[in-house]
C-alpha positions as CSV (number, residue, x, y, z in Angstrom):
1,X,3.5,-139.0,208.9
2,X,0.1,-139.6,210.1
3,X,-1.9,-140.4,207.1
4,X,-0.5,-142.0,203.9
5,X,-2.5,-140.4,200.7
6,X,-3.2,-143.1,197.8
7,X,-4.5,-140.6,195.6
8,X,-1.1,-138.3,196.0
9,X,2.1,-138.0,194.1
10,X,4.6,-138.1,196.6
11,X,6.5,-140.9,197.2
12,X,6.9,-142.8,200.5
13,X,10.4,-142.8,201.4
14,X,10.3,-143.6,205.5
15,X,9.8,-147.2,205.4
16,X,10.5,-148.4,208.6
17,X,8.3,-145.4,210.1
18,X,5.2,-147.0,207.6
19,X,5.9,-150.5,208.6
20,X,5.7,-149.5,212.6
21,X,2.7,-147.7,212.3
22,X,0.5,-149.7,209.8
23,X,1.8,-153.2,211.0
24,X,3.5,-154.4,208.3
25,X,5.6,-157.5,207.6
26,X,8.9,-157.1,206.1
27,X,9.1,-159.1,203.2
28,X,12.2,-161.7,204.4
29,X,14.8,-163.2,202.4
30,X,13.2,-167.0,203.1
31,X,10.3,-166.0,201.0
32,X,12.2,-164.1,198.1
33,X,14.5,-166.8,197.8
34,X,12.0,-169.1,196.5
35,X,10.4,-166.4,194.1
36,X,12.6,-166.2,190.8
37,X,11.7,-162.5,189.7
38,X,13.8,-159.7,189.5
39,X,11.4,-157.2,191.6
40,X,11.8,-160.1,194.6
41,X,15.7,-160.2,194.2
42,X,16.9,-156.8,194.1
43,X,14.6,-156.3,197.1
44,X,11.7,-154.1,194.9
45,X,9.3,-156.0,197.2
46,X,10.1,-154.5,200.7
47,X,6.7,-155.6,203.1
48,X,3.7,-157.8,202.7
49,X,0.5,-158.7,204.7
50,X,0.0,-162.6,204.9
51,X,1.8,-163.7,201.8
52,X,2.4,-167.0,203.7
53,X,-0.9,-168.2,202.5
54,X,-0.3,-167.5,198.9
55,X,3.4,-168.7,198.8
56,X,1.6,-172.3,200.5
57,X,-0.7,-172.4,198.0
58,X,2.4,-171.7,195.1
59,X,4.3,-174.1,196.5
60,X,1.7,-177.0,196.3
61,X,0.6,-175.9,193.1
62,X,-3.2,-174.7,194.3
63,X,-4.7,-172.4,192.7
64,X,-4.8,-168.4,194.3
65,X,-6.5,-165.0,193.0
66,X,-4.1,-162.8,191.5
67,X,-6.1,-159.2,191.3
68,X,-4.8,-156.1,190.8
69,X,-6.4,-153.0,189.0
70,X,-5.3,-149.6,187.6
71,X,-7.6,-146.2,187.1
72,X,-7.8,-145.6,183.5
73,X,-6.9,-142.2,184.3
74,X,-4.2,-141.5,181.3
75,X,-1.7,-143.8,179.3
76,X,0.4,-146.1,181.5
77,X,3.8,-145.2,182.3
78,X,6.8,-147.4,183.5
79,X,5.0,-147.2,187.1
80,X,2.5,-149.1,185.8
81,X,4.2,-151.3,184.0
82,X,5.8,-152.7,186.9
83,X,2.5,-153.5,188.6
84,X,1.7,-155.5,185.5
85,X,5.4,-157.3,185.4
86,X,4.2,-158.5,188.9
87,X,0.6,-159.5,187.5
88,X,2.1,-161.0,184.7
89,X,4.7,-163.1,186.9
90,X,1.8,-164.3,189.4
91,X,0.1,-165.6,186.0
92,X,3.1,-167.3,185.6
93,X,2.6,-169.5,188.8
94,X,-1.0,-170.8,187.6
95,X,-3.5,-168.1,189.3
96,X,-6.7,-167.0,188.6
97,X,-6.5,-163.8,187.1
98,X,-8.5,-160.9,187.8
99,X,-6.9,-157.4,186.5
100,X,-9.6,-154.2,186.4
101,X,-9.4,-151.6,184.0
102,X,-10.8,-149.1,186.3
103,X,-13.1,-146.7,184.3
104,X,-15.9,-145.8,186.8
105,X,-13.2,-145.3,189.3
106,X,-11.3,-143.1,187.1
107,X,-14.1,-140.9,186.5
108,X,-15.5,-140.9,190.5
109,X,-12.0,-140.3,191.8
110,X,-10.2,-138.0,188.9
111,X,-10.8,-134.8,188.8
112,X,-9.3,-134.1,185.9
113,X,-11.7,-137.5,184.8
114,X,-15.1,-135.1,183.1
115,X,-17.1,-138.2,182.2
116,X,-17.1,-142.0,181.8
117,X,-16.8,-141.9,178.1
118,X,-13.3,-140.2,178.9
119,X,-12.3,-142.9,181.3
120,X,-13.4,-145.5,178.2
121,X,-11.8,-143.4,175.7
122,X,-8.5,-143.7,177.4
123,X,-9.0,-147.4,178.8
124,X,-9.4,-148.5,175.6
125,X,-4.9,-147.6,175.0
126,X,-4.6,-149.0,178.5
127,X,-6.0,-152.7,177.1
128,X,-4.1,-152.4,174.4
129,X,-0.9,-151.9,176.5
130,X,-1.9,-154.6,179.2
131,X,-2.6,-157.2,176.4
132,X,1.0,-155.8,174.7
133,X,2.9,-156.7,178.1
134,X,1.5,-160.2,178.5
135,X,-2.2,-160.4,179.4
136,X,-5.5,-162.4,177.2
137,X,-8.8,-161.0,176.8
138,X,-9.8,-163.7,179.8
139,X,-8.0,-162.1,182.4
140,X,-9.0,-158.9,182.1
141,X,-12.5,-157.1,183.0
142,X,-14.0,-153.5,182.8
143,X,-15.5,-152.4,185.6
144,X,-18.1,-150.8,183.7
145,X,-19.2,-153.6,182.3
146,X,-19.3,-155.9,185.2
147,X,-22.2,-158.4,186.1
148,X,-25.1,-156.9,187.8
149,X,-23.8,-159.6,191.1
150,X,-20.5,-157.4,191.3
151,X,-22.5,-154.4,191.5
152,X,-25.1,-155.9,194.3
153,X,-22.2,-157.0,196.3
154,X,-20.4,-153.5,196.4
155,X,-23.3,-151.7,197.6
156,X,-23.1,-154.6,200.3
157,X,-20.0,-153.7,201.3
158,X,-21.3,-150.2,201.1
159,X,-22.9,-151.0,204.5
160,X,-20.2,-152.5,206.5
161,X,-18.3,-149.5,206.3
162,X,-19.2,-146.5,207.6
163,X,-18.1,-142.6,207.2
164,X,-16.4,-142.6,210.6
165,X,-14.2,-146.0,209.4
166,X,-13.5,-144.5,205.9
167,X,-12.4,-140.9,207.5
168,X,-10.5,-142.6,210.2
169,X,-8.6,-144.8,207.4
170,X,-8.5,-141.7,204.8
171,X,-8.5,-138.5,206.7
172,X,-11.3,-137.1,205.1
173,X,-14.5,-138.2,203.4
174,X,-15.0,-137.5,199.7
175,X,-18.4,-138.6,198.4
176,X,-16.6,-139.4,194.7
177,X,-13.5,-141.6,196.1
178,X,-15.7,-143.1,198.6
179,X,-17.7,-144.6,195.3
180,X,-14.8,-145.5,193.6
181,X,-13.2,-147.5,197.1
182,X,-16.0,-149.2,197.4
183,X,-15.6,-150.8,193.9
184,X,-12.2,-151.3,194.7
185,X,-12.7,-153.6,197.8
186,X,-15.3,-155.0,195.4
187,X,-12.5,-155.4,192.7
188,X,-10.1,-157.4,195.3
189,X,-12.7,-160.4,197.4
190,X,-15.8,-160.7,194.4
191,X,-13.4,-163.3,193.0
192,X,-13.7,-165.3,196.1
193,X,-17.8,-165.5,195.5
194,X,-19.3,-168.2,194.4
195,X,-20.2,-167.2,191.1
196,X,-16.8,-166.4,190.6
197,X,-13.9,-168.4,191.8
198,X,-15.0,-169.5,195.2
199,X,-13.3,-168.9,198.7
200,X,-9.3,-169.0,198.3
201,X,-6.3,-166.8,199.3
202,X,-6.0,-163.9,196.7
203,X,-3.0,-161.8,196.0
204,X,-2.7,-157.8,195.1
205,X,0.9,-156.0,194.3
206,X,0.5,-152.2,195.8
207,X,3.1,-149.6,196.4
208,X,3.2,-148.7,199.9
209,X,0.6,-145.4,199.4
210,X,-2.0,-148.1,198.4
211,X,-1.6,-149.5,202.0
212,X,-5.3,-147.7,203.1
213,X,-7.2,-149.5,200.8
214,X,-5.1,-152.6,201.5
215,X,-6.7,-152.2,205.6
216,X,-10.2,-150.8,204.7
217,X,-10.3,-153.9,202.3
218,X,-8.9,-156.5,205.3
219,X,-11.2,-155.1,207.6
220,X,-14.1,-155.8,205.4
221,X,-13.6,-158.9,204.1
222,X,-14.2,-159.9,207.9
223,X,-17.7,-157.9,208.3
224,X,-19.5,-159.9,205.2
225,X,-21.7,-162.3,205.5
226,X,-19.3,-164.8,203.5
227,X,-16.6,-167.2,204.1
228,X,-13.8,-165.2,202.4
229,X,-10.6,-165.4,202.9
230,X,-8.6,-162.4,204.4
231,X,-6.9,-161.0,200.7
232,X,-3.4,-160.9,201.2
233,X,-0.9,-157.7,199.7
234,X,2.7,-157.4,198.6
235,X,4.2,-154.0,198.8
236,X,6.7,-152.9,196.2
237,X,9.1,-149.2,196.2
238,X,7.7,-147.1,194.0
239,X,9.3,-146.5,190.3
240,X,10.8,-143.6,191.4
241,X,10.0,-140.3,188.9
242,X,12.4,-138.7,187.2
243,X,12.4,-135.6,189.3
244,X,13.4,-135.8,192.8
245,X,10.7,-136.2,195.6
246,X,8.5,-137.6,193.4
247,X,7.1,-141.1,192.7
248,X,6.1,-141.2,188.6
249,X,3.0,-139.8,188.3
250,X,0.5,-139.2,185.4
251,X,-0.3,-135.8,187.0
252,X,3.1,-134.8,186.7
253,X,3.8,-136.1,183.4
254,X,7.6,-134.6,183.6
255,X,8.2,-137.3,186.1
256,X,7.2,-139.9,184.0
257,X,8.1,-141.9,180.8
258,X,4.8,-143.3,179.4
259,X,4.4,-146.1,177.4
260,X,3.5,-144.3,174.3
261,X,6.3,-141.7,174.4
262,X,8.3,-141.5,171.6
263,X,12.2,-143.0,171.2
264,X,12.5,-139.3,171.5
265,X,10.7,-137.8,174.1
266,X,11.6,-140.8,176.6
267,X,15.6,-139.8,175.3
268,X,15.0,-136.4,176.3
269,X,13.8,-137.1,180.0
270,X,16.4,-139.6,180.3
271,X,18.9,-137.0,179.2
272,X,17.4,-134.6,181.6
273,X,16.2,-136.7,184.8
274,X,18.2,-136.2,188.1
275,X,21.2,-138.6,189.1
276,X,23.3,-136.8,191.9
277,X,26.2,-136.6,189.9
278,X,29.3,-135.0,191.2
279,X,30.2,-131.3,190.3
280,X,32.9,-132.3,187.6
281,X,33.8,-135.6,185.6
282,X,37.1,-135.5,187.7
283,X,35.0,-135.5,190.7
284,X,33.0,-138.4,189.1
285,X,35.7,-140.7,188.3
286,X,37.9,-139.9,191.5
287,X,35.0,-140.5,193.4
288,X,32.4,-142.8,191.9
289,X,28.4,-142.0,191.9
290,X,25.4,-142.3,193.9
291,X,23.8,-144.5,192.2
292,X,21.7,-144.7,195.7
293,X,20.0,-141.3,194.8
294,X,20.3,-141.5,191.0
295,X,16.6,-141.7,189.1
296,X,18.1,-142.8,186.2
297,X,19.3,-145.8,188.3
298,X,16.1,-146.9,189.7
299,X,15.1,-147.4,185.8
300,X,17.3,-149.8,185.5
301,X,16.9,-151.0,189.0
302,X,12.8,-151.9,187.8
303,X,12.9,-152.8,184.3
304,X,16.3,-153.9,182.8
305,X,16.3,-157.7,183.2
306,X,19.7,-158.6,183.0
307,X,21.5,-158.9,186.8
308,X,24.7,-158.9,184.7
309,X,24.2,-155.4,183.5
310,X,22.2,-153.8,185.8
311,X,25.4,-155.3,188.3
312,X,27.7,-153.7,185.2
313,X,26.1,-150.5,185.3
314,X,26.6,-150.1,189.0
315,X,29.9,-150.9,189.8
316,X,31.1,-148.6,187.0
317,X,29.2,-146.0,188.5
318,X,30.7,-146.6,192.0
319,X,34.2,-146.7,190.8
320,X,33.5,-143.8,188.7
321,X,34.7,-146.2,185.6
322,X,31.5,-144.5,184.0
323,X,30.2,-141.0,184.0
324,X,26.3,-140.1,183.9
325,X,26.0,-139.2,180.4
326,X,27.7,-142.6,179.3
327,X,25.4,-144.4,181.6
328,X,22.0,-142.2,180.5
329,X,23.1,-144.0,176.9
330,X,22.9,-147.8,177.8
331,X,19.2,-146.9,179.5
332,X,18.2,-144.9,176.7
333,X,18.9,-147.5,174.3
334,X,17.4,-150.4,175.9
335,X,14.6,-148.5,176.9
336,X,14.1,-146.7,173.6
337,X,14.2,-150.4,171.9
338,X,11.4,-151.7,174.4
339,X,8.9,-148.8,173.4
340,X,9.1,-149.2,170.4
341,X,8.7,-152.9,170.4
342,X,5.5,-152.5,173.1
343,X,4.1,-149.4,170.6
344,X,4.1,-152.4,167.5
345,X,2.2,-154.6,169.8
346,X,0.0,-152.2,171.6
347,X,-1.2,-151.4,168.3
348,X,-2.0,-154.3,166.7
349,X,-4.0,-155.0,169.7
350,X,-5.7,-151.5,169.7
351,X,-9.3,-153.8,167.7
352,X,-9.2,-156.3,170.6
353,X,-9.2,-153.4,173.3
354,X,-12.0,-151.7,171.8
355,X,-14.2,-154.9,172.2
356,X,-12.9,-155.4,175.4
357,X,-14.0,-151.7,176.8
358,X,-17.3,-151.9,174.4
359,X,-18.4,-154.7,174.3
């Protein structure tokens, strides 16, 4: 694997090959120990690049930048909800919070993106679902509707990287992404400007793919003429899609449950999605499942938040005490409760994400 794609579907699965080549750290058991969320327990959170300077600054109860952003490319979908768990959990620890609704890069990145009012259109249900899982008005921004110093300091950092960096980092040089990076390196140090929050260590949650704009942005954060510090990233497993191969995807939206499907629809692709069962239920409970391969697992794995069951679930699995179909039940009813709990919410916030995207 030469190139990691962050605009692709596929999900990394070679680990140690990604940490070798692209230097990173694997996130070690003295750090996770000392941060109480489930994605750091169960090992979610696999790698990092200088999380020591945030996990000092936690510790001594300083404040950090917390940033992370998401293209406002479709409705959210459990993949993205577990970027926003993380968000929400560094909120938790007293950060600054800067989390971009990404509408401008939507549209210069997406194809499928035809104009900006379709990127607005569809951030205003992605508020709505950020503000239902845990966020205020204060910690999120539209990148359309940013301060003019925002947009003066992108095109700054349009000329401390040139087409020969970007193509070397990307493997190829298209004029539409190379827009939207630049407002994502934007997105991840303008909080360290002065008319912002000032120099400090900053923190942003990616899956491994993200890793390219995670280097391109470390690289130059050194090249300004400012006295930023070097932003630090954790790297979490992809939610694993429901179809093998695949990370969940809104471009494949069979591999994904959204956060406005119906108790229904998310039923049916539970019912459906791929566990590596054995041939026969004798098979099963002779000799257990492989709950190691099972999508249905990784589900649970991400978003139940009880160790108890999610520990329930898998040594009845392993034993074979509990065949697939059983086991698709407890997730469809847990998860089937939470959507319809978030929809209630999402909605009643639907006025306050208008004003957010519109001013």
């Amino acid at each position: 694997m030469a190139k990691i794609d962050p605009w692709g579907s596929n999900a990394v699965n070679d680990y140690e090959h990604v940490f070798k080549k692209f230097g990173l750290t694997e996130f070690p058991e003295s750090m996770r120990s000392q941060l109480k969320h489930r994605f750091f327990k169960r090992n979610i959170v696999v790698a990092h690049r200088d999380f020591e300077k945030v996990l000092k600054r936690i510790k001594e109860k300083k404040k950090f930048i917390n940033i992370t952003g998401i293209a406002s490319s479709g409705p959210y979908h459990l993949g993205h909800k577990a970027d926003l768990d993380l968000f929400v959990f560094f909120k938790s620890l007293g950060a600054k919070n800067y989390f971009c609704v990404c509408d401008i890069d939507a549209y210069c990145s997406r194809e499928k993106i035809k104009s900006i009012a379709q990127a607005k259109e569809i951030a205003v249900q992605n508020v709505a679902d950020a503000l239902a899982l845990g966020l205020n008005k204060k910690d999120i921004y539209v990148q359309g509707n940013k301060e003019k110093e925002y947009y003066s300091f992108a095109f700054e950092i349009g000329k401390k990287i040139t087409a020969k960096t970007f193509e070397a980092i990307y493997g190829h040089l298209d004029l539409g992404k190379v827009s939207a990076n630049l407002l994502q390196y934007a997105d991840i140090l303008h909080g360290q400007l002065p008319e912002y929050s000032g120099k400090m260590p900053s923190i942003t949650g990616i899956g491994l793919d993200q890793d390219p704009h995670a280097r391109a942005t470390r690289d130059v954060s050194k090249r300004l003429p400012y006295d930023l510090e070097t932003p630090s990233f954790i790297y979490f497993r992809h939610q694993s899609g429901l179809k093998e191969g695949r990370k969940m995807s809104s471009s494949h939206p069979e591999t994904a449950i959204f956060l406005n499907d119906s108790e229904q629809d998310a039923k049916k692709k539970i019912s459906n999605c791929f566990t590596g069962g054995r041939p026969t239920a004798e098979e099963q409970r002779r000799l257990g499942g492989k709950p190691e391969i099972c999508k249905k697992y990784k589900l649970d794995l991400f978003h139940l938040e009880s160790d108890a069951k999610l520990k329930d679930i898998l040594e009845k699995c392993k034993s074979g005490q509990r065949l697939c179909g059983e086991c698709k039940k407890l997730t469809i009813d847990y998860l089937g409760k939470f959507l319809k709990e978030h929809q209630a919410k999402a909605k009643k916030n639907l006025p306050k994400a208008k004003k957010i995207v519109y001013g």
